[in-house]
C-alpha positions as CSV (number, residue, x, y, z in Angstrom):
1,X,86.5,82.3,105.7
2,X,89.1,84.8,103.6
3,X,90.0,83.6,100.4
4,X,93.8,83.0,99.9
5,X,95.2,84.9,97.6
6,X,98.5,84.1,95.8
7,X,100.0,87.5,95.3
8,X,103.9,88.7,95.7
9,X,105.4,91.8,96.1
10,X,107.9,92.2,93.4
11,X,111.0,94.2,94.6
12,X,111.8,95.7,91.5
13,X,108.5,96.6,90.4
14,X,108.4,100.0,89.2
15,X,104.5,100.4,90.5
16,X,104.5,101.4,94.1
17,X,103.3,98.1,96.5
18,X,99.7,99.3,97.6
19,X,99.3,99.5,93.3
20,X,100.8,95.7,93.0
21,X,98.1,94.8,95.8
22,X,95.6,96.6,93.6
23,X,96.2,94.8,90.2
24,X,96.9,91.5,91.6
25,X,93.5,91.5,93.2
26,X,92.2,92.9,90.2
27,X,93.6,90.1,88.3
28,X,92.1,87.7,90.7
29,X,89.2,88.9,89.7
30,X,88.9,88.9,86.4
31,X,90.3,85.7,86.3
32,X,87.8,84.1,88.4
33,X,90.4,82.8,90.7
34,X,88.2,85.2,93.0
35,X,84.6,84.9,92.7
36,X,81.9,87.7,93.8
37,X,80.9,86.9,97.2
38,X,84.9,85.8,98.8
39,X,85.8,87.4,100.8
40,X,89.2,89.1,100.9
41,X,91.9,88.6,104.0
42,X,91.9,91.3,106.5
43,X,93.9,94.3,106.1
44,X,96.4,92.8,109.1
45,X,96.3,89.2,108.2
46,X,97.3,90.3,104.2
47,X,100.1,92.7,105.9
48,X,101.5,89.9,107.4
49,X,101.4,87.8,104.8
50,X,103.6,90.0,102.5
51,X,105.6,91.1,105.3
52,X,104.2,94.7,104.5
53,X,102.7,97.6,106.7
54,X,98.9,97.4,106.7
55,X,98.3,100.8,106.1
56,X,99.5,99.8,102.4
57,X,96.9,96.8,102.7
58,X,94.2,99.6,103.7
59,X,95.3,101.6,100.6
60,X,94.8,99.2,97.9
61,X,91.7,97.9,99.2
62,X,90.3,101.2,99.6
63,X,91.3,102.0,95.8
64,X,89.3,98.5,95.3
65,X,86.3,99.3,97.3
66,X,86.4,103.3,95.0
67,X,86.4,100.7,91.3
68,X,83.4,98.7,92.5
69,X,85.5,95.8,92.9
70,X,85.0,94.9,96.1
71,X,82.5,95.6,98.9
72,X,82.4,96.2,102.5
73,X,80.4,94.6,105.5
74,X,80.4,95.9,108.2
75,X,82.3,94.1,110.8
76,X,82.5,91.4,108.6
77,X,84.8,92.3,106.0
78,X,85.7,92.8,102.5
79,X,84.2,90.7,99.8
80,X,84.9,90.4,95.8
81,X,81.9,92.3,94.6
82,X,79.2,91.5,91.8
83,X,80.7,92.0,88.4
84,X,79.0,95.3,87.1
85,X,79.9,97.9,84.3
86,X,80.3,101.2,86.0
87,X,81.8,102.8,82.6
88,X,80.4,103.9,79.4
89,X,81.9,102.8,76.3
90,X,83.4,105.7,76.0
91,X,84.9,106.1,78.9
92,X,86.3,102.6,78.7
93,X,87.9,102.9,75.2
94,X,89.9,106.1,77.0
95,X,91.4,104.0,79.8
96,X,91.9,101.0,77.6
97,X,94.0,103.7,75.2
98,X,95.9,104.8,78.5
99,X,96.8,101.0,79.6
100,X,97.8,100.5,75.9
101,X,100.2,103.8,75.5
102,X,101.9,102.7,79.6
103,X,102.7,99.7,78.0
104,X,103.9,101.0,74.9
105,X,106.3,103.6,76.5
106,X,107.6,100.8,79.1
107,X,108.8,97.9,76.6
108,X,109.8,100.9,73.7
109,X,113.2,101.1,74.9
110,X,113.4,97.0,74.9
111,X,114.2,96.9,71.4
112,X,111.1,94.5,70.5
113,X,110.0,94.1,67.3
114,X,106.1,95.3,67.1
115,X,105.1,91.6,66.6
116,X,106.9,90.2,69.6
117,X,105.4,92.7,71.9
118,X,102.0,91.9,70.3
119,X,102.9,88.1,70.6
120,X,103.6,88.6,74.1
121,X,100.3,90.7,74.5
122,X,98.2,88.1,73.2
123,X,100.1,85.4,75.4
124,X,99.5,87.0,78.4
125,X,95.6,87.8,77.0
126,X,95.5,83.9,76.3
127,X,96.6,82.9,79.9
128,X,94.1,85.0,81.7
129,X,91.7,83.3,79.9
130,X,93.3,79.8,80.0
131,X,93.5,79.4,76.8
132,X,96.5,79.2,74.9
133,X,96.4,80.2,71.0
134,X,98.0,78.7,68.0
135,X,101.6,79.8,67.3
136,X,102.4,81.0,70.7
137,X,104.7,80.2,72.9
C-alpha cells in the first residue's frame, strides 16, 4: 500500500511544480515522515491528487529515482530508498554552499536583519528535526 503523502502545490511558488514534488518528497524523507522501504503513490494516483498532469509526477520521481532517493520495482512501484551517501564531502560542502547562496539572494531584497534570517533558518532546521530550540519562536 502507497504511503500518503501530505504535499501542496503552492501557486505562487517560484520553483516550477515537478521541483515542489521533488523537495516535498525529499523532505518527507529526511524527516522520516517517509521511511526506506514505502512506497510512493503512483505517478496517476499522485496526479490526481494534486490535480496536476502526470507527466509532472513522472518528472519529479524520475529526478528522485537519478539522487538515490527512491527506487524502482518493477511492476510494483516506487519505494523511499535506503539512506546512503552518494557524495564526498567535498562535493557536499559545494551544494550545501549553493543551497545557502539561493537562499541568500531570495530573502536579500526582504530587508531582514542577518539575525532574523538566521533565526528563521535555525527554526525551520529545529522543526525538521522536531525539536524546537531556546529563544525561538
Amino acid at each position: 500500500m502507497a504511503a500518503t503523502l501530505q504535499l501542496q502545490i503552492k501557486v505562487g511558488d517560484p520553483r516550477p511544480i515537478f521541483r515542489q514534488i521533488v523537495d516535498g518528497i525529499g523532505l518527507a524523507i529526511v524527516s522520516g515522515e517517509l521511511q526506506p522501504g514505502d512506497q510512493l503513490p503512483s505517478v496517476r494516483t499522485l496526479g490526481m491528487q494534486l490535480s496536476i498532469n502526470p507527466n509532472t509526477v513522472a518528472r519529479a520521481y524520475a529526478e528522485l529515482a537519478t539522487k538515490g532517493l527512491v527506487d524502482s520495482r518493477q511492476g510494483l512501484g516506487l519505494f523511499v530508498g535506503q539512506r546512503k551517501q552518494m557524495l564526498n564531502r567535498g562535493e557536499r560542502n559545494k551544494r550545501l554552499q549553493s543551497a545557502v547562496q539561493r537562499c541568500v539572494n531570495e530573502v536579500m531584497h526582504l530587508h531582514f536583519s542577518d539575525e532574523e534570517v538566521l533565526k528563521a533558518m535555525e527554526s525551520q532546521l529545529a522543526a525538521l528535526h522536531g525539536t524546537q530550540k531556546k529563544g525561538l519562536g
